[in-house]
mmCIF file as gemmi writes it, N, C-alpha and C atoms, coordinates in Angstrom:
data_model
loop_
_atom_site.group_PDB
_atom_site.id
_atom_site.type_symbol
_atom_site.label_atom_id
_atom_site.label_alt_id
_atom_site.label_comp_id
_atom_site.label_asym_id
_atom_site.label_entity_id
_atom_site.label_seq_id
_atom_site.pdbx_PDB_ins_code
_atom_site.Cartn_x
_atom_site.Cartn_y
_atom_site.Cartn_z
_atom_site.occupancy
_atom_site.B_iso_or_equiv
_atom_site.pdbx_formal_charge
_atom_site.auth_seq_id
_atom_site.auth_asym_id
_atom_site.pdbx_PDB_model_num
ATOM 1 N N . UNK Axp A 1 ? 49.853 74.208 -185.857 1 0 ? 1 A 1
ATOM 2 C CA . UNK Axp A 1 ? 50.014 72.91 -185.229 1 0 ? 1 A 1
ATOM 3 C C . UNK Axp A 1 ? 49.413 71.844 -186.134 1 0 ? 1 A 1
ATOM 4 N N . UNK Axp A 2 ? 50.115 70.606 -186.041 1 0 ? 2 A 1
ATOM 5 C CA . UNK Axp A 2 ? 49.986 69.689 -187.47 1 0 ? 2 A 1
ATOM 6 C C . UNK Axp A 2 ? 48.906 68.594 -186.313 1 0 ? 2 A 1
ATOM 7 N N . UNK Axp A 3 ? 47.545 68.261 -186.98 1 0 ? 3 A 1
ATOM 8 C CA . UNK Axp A 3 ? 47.064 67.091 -185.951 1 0 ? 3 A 1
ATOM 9 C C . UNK Axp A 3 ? 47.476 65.599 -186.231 1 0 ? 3 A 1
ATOM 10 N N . UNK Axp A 4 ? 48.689 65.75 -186.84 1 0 ? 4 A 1
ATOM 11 C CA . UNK Axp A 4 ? 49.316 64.437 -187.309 1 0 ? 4 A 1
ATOM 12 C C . UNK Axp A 4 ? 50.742 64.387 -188.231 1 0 ? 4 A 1
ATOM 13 N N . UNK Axp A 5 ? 51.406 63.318 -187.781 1 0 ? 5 A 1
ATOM 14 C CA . UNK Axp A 5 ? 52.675 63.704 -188.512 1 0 ? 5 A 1
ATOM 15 C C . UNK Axp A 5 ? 52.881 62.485 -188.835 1 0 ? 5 A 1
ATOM 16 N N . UNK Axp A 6 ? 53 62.127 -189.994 1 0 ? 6 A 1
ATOM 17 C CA . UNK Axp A 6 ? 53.925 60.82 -190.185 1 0 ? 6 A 1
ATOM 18 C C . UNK Axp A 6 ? 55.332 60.608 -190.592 1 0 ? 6 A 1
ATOM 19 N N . UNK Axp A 7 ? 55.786 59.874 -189.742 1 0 ? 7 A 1
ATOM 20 C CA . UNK Axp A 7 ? 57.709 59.516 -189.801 1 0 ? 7 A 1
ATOM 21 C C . UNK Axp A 7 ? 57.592 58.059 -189.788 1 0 ? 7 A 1
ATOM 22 N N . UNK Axp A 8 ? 58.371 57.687 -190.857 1 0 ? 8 A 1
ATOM 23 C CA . UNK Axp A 8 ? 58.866 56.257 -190.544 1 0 ? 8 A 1
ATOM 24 C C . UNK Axp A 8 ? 57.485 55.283 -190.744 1 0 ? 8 A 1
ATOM 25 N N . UNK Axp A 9 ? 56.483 55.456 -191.506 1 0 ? 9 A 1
ATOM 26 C CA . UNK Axp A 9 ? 55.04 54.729 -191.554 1 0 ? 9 A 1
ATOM 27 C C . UNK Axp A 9 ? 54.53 54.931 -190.369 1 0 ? 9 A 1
ATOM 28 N N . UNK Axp A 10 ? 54.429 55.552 -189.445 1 0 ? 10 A 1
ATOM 29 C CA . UNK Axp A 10 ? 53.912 56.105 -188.145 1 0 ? 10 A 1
ATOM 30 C C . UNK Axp A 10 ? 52.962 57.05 -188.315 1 0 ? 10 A 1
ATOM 31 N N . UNK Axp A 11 ? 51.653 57.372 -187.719 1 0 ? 11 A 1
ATOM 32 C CA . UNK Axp A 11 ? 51.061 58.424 -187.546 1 0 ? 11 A 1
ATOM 33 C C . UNK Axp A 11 ? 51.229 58.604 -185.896 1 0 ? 11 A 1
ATOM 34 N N . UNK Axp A 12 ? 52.021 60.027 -185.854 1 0 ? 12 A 1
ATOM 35 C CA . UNK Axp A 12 ? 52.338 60.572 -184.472 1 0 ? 12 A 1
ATOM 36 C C . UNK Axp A 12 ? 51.204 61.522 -184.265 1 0 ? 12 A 1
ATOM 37 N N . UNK Axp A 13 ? 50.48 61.62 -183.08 1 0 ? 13 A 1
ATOM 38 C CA . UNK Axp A 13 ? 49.703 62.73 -183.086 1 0 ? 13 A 1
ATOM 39 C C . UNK Axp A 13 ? 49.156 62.722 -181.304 1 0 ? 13 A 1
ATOM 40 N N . UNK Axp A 14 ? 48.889 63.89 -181.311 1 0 ? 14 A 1
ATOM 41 C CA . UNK Axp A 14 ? 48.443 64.179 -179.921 1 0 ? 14 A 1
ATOM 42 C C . UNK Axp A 14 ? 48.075 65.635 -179.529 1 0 ? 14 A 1
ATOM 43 N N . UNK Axp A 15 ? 47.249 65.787 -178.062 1 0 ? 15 A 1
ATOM 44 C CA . UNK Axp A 15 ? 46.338 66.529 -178.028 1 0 ? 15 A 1
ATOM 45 C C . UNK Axp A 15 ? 44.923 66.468 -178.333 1 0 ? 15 A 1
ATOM 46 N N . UNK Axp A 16 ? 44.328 65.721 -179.122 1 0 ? 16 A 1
ATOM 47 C CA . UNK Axp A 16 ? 43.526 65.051 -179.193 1 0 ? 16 A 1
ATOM 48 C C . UNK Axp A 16 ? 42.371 65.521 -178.473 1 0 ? 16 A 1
ATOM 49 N N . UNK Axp A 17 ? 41.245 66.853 -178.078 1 0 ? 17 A 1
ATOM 50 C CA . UNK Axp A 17 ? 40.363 66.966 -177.299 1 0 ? 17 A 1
ATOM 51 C C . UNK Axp A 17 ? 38.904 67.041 -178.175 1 0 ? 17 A 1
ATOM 52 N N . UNK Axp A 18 ? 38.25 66.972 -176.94 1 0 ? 18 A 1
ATOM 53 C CA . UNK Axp A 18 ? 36.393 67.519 -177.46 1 0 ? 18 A 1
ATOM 54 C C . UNK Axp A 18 ? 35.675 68.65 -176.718 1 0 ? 18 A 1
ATOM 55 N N . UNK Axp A 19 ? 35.64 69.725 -177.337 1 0 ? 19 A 1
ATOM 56 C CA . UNK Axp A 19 ? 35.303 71.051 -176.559 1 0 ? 19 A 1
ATOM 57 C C . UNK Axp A 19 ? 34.307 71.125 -176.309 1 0 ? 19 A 1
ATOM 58 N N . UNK Axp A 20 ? 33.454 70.282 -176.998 1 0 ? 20 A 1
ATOM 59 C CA . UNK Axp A 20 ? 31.861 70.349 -177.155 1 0 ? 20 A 1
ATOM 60 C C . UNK Axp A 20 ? 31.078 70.092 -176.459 1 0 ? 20 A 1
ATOM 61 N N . UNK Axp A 21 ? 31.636 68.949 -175.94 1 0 ? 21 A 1
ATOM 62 C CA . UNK Axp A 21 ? 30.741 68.233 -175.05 1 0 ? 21 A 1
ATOM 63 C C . UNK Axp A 21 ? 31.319 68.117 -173.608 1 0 ? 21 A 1
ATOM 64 N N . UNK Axp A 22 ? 30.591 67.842 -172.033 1 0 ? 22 A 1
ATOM 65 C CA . UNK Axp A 22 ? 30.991 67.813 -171.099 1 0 ? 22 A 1
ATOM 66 C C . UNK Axp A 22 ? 30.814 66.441 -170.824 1 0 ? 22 A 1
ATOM 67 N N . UNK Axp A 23 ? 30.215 65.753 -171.017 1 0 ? 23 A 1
ATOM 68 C CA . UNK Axp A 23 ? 30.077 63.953 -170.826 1 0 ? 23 A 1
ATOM 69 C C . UNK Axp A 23 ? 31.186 63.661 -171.348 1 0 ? 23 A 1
ATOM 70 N N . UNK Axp A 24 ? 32.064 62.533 -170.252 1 0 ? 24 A 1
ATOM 71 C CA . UNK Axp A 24 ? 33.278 62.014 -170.698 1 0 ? 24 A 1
ATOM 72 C C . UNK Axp A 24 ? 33.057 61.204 -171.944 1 0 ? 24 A 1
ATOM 73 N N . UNK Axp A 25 ? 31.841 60.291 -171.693 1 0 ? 25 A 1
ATOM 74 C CA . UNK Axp A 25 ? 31.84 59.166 -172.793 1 0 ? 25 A 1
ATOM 75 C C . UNK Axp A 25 ? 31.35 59.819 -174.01 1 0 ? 25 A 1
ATOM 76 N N . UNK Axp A 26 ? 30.718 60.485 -174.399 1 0 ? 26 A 1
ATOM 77 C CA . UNK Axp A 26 ? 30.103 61.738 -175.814 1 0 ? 26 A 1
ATOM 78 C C . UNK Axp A 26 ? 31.748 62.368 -176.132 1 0 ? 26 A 1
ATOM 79 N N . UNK Axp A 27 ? 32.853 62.955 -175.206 1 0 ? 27 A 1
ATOM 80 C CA . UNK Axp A 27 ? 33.809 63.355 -175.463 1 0 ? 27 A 1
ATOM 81 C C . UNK Axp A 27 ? 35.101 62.141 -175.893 1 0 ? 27 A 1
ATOM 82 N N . UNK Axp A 28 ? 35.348 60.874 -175.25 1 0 ? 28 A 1
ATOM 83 C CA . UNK Axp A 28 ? 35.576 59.713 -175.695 1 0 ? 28 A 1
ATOM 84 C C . UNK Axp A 28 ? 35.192 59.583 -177.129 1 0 ? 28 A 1
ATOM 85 N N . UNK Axp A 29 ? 34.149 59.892 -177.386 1 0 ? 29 A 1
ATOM 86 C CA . UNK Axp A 29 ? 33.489 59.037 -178.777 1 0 ? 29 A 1
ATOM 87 C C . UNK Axp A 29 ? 33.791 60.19 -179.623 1 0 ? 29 A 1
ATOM 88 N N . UNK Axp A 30 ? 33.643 61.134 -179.24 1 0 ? 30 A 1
ATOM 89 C CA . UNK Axp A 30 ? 34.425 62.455 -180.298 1 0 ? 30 A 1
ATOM 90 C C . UNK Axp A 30 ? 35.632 62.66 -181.021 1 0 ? 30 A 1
ATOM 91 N N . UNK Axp A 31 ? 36.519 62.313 -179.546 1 0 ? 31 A 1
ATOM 92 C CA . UNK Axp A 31 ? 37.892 61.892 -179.919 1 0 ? 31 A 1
ATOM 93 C C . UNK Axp A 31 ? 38.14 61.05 -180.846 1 0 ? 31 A 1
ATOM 94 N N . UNK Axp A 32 ? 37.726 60.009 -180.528 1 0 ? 32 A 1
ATOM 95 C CA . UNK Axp A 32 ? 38.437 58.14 -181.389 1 0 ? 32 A 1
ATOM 96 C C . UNK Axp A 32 ? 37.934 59.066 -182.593 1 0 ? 32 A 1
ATOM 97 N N . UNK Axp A 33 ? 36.746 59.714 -183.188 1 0 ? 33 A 1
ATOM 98 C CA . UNK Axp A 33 ? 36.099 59.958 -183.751 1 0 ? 33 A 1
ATOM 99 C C . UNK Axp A 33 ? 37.454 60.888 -184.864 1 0 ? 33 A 1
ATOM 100 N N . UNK Axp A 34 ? 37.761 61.335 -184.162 1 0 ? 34 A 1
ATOM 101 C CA . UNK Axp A 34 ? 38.886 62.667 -184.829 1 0 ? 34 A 1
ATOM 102 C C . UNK Axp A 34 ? 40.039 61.778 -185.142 1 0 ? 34 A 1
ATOM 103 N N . UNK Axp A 35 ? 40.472 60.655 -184.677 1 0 ? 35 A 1
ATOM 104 C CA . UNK Axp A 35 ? 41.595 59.889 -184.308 1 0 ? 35 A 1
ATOM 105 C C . UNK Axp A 35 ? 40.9 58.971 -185.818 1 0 ? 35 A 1
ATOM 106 N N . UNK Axp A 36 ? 40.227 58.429 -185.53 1 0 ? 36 A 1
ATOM 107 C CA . UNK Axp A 36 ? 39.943 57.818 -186.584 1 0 ? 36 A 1
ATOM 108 C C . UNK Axp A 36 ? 40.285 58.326 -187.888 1 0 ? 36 A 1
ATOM 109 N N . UNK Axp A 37 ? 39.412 59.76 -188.026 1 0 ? 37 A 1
ATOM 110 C CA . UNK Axp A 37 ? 39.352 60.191 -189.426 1 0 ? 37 A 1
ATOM 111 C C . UNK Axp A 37 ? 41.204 60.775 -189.945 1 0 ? 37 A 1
ATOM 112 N N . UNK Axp A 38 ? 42.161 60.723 -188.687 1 0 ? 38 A 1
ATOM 113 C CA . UNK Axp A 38 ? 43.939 61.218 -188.654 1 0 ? 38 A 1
ATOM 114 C C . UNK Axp A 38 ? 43.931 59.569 -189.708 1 0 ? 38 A 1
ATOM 115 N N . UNK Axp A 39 ? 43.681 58.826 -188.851 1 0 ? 39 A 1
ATOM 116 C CA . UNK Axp A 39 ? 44.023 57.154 -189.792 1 0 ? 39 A 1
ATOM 117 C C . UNK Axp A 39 ? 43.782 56.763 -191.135 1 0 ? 39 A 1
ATOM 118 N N . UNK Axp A 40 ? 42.446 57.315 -191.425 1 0 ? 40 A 1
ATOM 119 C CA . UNK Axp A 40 ? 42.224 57.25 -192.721 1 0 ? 40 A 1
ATOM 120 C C . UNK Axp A 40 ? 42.756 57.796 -193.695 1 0 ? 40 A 1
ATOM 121 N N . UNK Axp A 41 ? 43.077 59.554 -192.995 1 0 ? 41 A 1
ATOM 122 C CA . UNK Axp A 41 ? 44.242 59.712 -193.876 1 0 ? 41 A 1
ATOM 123 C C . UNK Axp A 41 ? 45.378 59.292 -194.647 1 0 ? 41 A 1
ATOM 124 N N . UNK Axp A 42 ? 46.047 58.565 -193.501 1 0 ? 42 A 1
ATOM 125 C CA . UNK Axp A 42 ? 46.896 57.743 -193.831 1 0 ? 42 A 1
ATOM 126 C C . UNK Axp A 42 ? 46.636 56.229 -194.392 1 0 ? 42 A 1
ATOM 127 N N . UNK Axp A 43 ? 45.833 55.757 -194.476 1 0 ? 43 A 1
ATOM 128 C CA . UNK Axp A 43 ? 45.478 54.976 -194.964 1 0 ? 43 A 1
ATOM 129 C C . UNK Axp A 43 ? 46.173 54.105 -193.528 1 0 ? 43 A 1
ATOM 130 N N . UNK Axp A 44 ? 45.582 54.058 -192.658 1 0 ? 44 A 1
ATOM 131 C CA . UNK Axp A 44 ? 45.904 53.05 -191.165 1 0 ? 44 A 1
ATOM 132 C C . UNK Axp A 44 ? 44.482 52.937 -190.814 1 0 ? 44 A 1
ATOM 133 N N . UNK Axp A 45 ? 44.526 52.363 -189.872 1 0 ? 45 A 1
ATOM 134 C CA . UNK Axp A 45 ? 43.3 52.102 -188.565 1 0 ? 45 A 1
ATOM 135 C C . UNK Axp A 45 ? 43.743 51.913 -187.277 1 0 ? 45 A 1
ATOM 136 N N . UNK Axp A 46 ? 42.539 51.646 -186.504 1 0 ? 46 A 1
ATOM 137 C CA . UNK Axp A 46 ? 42.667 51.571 -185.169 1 0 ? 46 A 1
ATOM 138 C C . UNK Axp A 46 ? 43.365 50.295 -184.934 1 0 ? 46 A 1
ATOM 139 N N . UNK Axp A 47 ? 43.631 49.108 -185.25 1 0 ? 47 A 1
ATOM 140 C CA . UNK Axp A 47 ? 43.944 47.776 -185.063 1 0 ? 47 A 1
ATOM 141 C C . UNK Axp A 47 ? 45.684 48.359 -185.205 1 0 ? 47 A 1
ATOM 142 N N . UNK Axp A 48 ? 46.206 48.873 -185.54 1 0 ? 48 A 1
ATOM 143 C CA . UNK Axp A 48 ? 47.872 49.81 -185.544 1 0 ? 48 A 1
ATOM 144 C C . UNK Axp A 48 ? 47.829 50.255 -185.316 1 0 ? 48 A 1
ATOM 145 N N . UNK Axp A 49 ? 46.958 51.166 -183.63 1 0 ? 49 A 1
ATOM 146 C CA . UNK Axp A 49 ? 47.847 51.827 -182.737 1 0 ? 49 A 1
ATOM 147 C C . UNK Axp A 49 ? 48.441 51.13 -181.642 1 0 ? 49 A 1
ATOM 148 N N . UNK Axp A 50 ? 49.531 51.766 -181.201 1 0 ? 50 A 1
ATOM 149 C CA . UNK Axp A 50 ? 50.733 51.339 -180.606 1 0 ? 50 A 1
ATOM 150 C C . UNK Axp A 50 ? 50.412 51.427 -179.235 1 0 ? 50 A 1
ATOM 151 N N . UNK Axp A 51 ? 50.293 52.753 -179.052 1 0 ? 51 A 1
ATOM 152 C CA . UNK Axp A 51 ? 49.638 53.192 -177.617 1 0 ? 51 A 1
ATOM 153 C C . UNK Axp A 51 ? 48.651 54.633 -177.554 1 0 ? 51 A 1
ATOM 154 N N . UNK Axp A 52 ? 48.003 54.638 -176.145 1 0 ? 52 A 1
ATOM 155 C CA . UNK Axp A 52 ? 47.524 55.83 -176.317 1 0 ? 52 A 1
ATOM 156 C C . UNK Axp A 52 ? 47.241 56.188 -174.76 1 0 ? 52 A 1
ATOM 157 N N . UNK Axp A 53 ? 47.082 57.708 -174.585 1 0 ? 53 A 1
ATOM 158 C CA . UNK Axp A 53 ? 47.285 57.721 -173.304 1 0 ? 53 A 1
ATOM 159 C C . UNK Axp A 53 ? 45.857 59.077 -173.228 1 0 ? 53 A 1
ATOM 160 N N . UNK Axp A 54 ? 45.121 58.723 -172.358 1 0 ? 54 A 1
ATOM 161 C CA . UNK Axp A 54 ? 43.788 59.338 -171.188 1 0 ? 54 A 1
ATOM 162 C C . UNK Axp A 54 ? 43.78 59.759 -170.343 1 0 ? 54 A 1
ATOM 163 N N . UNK Axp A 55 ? 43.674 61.004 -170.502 1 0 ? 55 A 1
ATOM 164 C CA . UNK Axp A 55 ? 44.188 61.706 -168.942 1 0 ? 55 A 1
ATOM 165 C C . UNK Axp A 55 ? 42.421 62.048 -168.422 1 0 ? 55 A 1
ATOM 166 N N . UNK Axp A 56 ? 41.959 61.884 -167.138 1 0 ? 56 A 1
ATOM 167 C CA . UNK Axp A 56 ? 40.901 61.693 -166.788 1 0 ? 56 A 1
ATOM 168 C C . UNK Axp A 56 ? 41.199 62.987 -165.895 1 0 ? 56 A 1
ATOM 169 N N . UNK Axp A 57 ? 39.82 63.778 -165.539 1 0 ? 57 A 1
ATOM 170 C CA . UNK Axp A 57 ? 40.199 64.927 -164.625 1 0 ? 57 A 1
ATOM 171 C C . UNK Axp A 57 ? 39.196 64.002 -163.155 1 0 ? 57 A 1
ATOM 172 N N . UNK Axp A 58 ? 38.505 63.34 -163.471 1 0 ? 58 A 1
ATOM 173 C CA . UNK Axp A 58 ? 38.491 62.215 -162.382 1 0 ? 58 A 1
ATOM 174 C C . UNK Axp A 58 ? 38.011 60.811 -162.399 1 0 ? 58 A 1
ATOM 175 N N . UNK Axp A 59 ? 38.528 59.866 -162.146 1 0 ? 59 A 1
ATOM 176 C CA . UNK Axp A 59 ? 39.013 58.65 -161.995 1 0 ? 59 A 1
ATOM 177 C C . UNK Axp A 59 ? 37.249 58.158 -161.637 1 0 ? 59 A 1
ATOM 178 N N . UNK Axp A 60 ? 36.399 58.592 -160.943 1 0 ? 60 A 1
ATOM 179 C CA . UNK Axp A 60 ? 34.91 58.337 -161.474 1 0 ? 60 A 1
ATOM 180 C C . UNK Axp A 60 ? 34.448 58.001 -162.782 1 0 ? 60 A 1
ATOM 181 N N . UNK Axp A 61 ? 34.924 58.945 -163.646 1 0 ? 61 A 1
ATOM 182 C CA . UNK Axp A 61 ? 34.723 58.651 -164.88 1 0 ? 61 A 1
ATOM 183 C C . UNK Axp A 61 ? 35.039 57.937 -165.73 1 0 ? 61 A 1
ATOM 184 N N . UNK Axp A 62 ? 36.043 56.908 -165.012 1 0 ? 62 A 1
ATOM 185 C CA . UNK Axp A 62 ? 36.514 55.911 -165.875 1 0 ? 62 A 1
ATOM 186 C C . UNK Axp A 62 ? 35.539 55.025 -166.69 1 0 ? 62 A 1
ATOM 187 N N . UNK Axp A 63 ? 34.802 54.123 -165.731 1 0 ? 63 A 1
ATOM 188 C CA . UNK Axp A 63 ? 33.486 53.171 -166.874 1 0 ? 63 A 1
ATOM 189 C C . UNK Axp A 63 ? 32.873 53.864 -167.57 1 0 ? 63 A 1
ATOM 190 N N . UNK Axp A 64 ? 32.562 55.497 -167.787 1 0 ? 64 A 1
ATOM 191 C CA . UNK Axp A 64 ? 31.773 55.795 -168.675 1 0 ? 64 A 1
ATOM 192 C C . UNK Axp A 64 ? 33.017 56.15 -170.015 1 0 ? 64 A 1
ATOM 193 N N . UNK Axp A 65 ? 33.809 56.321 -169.428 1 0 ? 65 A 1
ATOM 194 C CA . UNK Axp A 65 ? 35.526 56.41 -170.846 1 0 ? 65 A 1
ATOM 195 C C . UNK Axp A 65 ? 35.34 55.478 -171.038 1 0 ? 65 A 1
ATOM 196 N N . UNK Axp A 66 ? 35.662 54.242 -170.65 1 0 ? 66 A 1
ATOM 197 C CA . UNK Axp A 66 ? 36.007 52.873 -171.334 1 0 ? 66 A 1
ATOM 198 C C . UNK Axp A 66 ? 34.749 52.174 -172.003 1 0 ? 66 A 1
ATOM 199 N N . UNK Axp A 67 ? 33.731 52.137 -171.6 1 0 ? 67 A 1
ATOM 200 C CA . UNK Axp A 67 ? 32.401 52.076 -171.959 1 0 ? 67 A 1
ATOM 201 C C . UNK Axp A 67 ? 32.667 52.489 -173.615 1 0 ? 67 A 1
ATOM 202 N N . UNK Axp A 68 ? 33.161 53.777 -174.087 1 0 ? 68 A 1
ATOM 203 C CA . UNK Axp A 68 ? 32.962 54.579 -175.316 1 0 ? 68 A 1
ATOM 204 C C . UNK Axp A 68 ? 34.095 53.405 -176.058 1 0 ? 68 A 1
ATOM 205 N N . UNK Axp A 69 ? 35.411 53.47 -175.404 1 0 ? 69 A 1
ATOM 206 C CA . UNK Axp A 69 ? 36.248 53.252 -176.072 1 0 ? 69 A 1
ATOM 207 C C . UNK Axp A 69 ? 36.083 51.932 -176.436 1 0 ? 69 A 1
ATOM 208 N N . UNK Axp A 70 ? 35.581 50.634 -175.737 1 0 ? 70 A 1
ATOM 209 C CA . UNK Axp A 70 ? 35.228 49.378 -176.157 1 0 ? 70 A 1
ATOM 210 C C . UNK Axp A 70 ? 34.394 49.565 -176.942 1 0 ? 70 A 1
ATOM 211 N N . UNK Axp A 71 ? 33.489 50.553 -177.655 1 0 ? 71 A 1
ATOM 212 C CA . UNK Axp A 71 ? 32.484 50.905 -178.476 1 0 ? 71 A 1
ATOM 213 C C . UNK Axp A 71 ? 33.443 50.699 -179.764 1 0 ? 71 A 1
């Protein structure tokens, strides 16, 4: 499994997890963390992504997700 594909100047990628940790926001910051270092590859950043999608296993945990991700 490829953690990134580029077509068309695009970096496609997904699946995206953190096994490590059980705190949403430590697992948040792991992620971007992995997401980040897919961008650099390519020579992109975060300011060119398009979209991205968070699947929460509960909706409590939202301010401590978004908390990371405005980080």
């Amino acid at each position: 499994m490829s953690q990134g594909v580029v077509h068309g100047g695009l970096l496609y990628t997904v699946g995206q997890v953190d096994k490590e940790s059980t705190d949403v926001g430590e697992q948040t910051t792991n992620v971007l963390a992995k997401i980040d270092a897919l961008l650099a590859q390519v020579q992109s950043s975060k300011s060119q992504v398009l979209s991205a999608s968070i699947w929460l296993s509960d909706m409590a945990t939202f301010d401590e997700m978004n908390q990371a991700w405005e980080r």
